[in-house]
C-alpha positions in Angstrom: -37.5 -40.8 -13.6 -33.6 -40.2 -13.4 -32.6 -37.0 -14.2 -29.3 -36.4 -15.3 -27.0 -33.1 -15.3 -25.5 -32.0 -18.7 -22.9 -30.1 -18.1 -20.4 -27.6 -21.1 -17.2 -29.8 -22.1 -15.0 -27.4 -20.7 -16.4 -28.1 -17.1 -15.0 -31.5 -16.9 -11.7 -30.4 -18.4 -8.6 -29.5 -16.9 -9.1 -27.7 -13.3 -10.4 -24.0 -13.4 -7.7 -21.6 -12.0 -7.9 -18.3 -12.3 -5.2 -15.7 -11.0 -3.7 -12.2 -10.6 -0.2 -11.1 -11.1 1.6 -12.7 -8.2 4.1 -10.3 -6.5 6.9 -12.5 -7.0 7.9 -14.3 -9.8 10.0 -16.9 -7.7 9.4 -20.5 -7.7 7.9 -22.5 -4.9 10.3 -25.3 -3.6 8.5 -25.9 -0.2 5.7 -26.1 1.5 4.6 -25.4 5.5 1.7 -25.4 7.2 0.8 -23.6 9.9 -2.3 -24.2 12.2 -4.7 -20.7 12.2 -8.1 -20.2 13.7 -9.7 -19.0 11.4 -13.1 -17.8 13.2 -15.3 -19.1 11.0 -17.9 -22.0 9.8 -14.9 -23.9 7.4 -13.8 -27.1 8.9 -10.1 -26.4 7.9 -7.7 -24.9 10.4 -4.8 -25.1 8.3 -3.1 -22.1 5.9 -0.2 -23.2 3.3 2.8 -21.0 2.7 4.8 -21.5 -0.2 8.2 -20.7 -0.2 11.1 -20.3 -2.5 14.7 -21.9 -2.5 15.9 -18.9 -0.8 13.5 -19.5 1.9 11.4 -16.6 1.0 7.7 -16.9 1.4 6.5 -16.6 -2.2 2.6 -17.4 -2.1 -0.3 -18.7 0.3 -2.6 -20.9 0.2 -6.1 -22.1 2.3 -8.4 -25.0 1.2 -12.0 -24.7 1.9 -15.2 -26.8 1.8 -18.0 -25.2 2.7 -21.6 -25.7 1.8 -23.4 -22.5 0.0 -27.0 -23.4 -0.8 -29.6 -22.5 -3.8 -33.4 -22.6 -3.0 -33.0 -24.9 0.3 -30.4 -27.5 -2.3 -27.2 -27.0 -0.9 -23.7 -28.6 -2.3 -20.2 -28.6 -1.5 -18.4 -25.6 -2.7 -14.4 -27.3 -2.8 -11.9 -24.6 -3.6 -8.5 -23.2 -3.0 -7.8 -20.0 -2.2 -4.5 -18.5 -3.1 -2.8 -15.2 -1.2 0.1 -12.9 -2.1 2.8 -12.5 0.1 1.3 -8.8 0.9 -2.1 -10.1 1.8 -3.3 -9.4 -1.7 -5.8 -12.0 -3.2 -3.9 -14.0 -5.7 -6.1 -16.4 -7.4 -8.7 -19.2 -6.7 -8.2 -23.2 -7.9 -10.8 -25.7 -8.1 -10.1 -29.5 -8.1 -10.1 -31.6 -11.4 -14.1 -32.2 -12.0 -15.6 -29.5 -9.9 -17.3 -26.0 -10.5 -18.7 -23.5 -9.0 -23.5 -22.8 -9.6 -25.6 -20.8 -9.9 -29.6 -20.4 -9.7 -30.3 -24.2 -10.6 -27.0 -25.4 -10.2 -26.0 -24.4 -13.4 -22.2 -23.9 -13.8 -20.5 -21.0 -14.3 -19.2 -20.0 -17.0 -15.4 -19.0 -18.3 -16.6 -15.1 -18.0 -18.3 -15.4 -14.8 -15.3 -17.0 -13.4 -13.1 -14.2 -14.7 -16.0 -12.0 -13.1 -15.4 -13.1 -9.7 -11.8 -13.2 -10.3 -12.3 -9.3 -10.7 -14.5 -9.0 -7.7 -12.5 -11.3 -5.4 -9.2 -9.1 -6.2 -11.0 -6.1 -5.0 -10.1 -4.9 -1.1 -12.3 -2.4 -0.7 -15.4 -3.7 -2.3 -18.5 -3.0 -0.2 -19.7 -6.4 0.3 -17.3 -5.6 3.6 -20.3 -3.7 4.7 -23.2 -6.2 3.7 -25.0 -8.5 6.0 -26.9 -11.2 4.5 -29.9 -9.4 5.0 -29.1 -6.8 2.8 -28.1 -9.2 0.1 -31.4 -11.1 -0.4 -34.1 -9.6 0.4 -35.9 -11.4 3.2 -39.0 -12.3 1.0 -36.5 -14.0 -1.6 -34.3 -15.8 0.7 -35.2 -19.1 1.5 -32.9 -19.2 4.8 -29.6 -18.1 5.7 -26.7 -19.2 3.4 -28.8 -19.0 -0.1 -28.1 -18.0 -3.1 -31.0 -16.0 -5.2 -31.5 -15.2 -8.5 -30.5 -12.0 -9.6 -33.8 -10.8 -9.7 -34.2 -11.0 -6.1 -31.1 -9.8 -5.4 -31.1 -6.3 -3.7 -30.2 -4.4 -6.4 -27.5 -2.0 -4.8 -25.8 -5.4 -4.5 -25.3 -6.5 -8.1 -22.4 -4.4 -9.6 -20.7 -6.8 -6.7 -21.1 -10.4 -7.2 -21.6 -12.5 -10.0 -25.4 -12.8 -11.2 -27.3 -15.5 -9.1 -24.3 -16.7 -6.9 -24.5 -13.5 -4.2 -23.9 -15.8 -1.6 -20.6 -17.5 -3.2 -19.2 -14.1 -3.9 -20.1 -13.0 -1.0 -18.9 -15.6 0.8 -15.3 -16.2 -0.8 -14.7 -12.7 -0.5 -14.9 -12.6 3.4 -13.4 -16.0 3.5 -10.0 -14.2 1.4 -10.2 -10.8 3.5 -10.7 -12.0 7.0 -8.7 -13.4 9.4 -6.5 -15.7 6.9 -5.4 -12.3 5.0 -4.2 -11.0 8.5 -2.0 -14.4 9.0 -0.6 -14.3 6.0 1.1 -10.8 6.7 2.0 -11.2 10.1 3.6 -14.8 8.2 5.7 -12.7 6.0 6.4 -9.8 8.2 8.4 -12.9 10.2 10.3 -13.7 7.4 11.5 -9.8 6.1 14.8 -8.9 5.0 16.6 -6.1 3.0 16.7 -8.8 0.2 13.4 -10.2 0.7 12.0 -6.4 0.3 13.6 -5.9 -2.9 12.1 -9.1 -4.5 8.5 -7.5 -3.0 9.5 -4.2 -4.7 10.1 -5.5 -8.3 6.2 -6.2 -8.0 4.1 -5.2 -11.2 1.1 -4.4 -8.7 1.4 -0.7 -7.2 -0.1 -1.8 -3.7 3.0 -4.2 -3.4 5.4 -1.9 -3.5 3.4 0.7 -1.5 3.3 -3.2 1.0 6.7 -3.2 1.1 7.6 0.7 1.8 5.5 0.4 4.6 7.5 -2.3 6.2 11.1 -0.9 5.5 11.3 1.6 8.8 11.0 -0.8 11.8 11.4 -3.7 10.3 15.0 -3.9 8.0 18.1 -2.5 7.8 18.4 0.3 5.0 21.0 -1.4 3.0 22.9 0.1 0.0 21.1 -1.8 -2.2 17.7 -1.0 -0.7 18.4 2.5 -0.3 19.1 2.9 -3.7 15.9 1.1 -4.8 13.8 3.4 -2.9 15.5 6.9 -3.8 14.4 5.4 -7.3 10.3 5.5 -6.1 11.0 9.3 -5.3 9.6 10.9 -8.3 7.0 12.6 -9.8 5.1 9.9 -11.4 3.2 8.1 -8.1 3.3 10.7 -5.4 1.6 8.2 -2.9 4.6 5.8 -3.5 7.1 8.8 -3.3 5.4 10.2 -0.2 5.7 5.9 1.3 9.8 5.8 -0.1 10.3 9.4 1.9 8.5 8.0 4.5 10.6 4.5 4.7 13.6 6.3 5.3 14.5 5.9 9.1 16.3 9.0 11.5 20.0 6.8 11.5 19.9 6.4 8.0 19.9 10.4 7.9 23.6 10.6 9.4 25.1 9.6 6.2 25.9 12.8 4.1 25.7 10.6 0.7 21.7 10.3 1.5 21.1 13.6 2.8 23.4 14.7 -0.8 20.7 11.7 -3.1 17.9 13.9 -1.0 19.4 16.8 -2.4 19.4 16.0 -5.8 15.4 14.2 -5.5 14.3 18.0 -3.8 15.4 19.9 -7.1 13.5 17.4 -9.5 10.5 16.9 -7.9 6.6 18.6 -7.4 5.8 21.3 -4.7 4.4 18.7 -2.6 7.4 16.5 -2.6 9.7 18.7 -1.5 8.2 19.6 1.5 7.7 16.0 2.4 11.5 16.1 1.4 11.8 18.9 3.9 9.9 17.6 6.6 11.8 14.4 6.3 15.4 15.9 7.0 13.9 17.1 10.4 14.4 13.7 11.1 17.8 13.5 10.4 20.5 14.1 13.6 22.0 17.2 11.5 21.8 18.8 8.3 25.0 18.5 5.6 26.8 21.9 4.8 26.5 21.8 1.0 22.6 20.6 1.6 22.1 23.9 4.0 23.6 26.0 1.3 21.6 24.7 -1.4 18.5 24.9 0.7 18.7 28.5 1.3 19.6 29.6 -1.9 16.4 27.7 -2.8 14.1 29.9 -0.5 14.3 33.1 -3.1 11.9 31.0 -5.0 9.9 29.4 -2.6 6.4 30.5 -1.6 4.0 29.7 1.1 4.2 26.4 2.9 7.6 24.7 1.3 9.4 28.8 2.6 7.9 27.8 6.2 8.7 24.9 6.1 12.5 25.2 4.7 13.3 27.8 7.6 11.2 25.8 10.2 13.8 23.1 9.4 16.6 25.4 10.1 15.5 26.4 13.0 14.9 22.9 14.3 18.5 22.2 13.6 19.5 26.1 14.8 21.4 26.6 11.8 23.3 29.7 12.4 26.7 29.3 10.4 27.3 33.0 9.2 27.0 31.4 5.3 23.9 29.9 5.9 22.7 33.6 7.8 24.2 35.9 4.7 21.9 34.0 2.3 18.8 34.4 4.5 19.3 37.8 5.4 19.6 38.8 1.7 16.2 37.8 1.5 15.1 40.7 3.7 15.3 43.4 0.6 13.1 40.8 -1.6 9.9 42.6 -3.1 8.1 39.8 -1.4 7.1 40.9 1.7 5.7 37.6 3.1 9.0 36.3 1.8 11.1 39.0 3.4 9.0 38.7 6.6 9.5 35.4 7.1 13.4 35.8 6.7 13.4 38.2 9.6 11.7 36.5 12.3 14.0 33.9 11.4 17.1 35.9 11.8 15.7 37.3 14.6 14.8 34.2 16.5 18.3 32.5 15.7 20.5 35.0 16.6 23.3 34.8 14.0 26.8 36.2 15.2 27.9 37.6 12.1 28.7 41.5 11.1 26.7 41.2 7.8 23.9 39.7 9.2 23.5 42.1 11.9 23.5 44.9 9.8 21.2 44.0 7.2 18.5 43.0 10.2 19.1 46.8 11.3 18.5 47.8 8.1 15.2 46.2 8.0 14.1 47.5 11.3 14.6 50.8 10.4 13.0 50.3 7.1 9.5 48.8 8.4 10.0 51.0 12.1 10.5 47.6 13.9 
């Protein structure tokens, strides 16, 4: 008797690719391949990078064969795994003709592909945390590398991977975040620039741009251009990508009065946590700008709590004690707020500020509070 495998029309159509947003929208023009080991069971040392015209990096790429096995009947699984220059999963392409089983080699289909599209994009997913063991249970399994039907799969599991291909999921997704996801950022970390960044930070996916923040200080120069892009992340609609532009924003790039002035202007529109990451960023900088000092102080009337110990820590870390800087703060010492008032004497008292004005209204307060 011959059997023969039906298969839906739309497996043997054109090849099944499925993707995410890519993080940049230029073309590939070349190819390169560089040699990897991998540390794993794929014969297939090699990982692709695309890259654009302008010689950026713009995608990666890894082909894989690997057997993955149902009920002791293994096959081939032949696919191409795809890579963002960030490390983030891009996509998954299979060749003209072939198609990823299930239970009983039966093919999946359109929405189970989207469904492990979905899985595969996901970093954090616990199958990081899953051994075999604790995918199958042991009385289901059949030997290592098979994939069960969903009834047998631990059930803890399920939300996961794609009903009766644990295994494949499971598989591709360690494939996409292990030792290949690594190469491919320490590939593109060898090919940053200030303009390369920029291309990164017109992403549509949030964890690119937070990518490229993180590998502005250290890495790049703060251009004009650049600088200007990431002042624009400082706002109150993402603070984890505000809190990563504040934070790409290196010590030498503090010298110039026109950032320390852009700073200025970001501290007065932003949240109560911003600013003092705004504050505890100009401790960074070499010296603080006159017309940013005087603003600052003004400011401390209505401050409160951690941003007011903060704002005068920062002072005294740069010892400001120009007289106009000392008047403001020592007006503070007949404020109804006693923390507030407090907090302006120990100041005042700590950096010593040579002024007539000054001096007085700190006697004042001695008397006042028998200090």
């Amino acid at each position: 008797m011959i059997g023969i495998l039906l298969l839906p029309a739309w497996v043997t159509q054109e090849p099944i690719r499925y993707f995410q947003a890519p993080a940049l929208s230029l073309k590939p023009d070349t190819v390169l391949a560089y040699t990897v080991d991998f540390k794993d069971d794929v014969d297939n040392d090699t990982l692709f990078q695309n890259r654009s015209k302008e010689g950026y990096p713009v995608s990666y790429f890894r082909r894989i064969k690997t057997s993955v096995c149902f009920d002791n009947k293994c096959r081939l699984v032949d696919i191409t795994l795809y890579w963002n220059v960030t490390g983030r999963y891009l996509g998954f392409e299979l060749p003209k003709g072939e198609f990823l089983s299930k239970t009983e080699h039966e093919p999946f289909t359109p929405v189970e592909y989207a469904r492990l599209n979905e899985l595969l994009a996901d970093p954090f997913s616990p199958l990081a945390n899953f051994s075999y063991e604790e995918l199958v249970p042991k009385s289901a399994s059949a030997g290592a590398g098979v994939d069960a039907v969903s009834s047998a799969t631990a059930k803890n599991v399920l939300e996961y991977v794609v009903e009766g291909a644990v295994y494949t999921t499971y598989k591709l997704w360690h494939l996409i975040y292990g030792p290949a996801r690594q190469e491919v950022v320490s590939l593109t970390e060898q090919r940053l620039s200030p303009g390369f960044l920029l291309k990164i930070l017109e992403s549509p996916d949030a964890s690119d741009k937070i990518w490229a923040l993180n590998h502005i200080r250290g890495y790049v120069d703060l251009t004009p251009e650049l600088r200007k892009t990431v002042l624009s992340f400082i706002d109150n609609n993402q603070f984890n990508r505000a809190e990563r532009a504040i934070n790409a924003l290196e010590p030498k790039a503090l010298r110039s009065d026109t950032l320390q002035l852009a700073l200025l202007e970001k501290y007065v529109r932003v949240n109560y946590a911003l600013k003092n990451q705004l504050i505890l960023k100009l401790k960074e900088a070499p010296r603080l700008n006159d017309q940013l000092k005087t603003a600052l102080a003004r400011s401390l009337a209505s401050a409160n709590g951690e941003l007011l110990s903060n704002t005068l820590d920062l002072f005294q870390h740069h010892r400001v004690a120009d007289p106009e800087t000392g008047r403001i703060i020592a007006g503070l010492l007949q404020n109804d707020n006693n923390f507030l008032a407090r907090k302006a004497f120990t100041y005042l008292k700590n950096v010593k500020i040579e002024d007539r004005i000054v001096e007085k209204q700190l006697n004042a307060y001695r008397l006042k509070h028998n200090l």
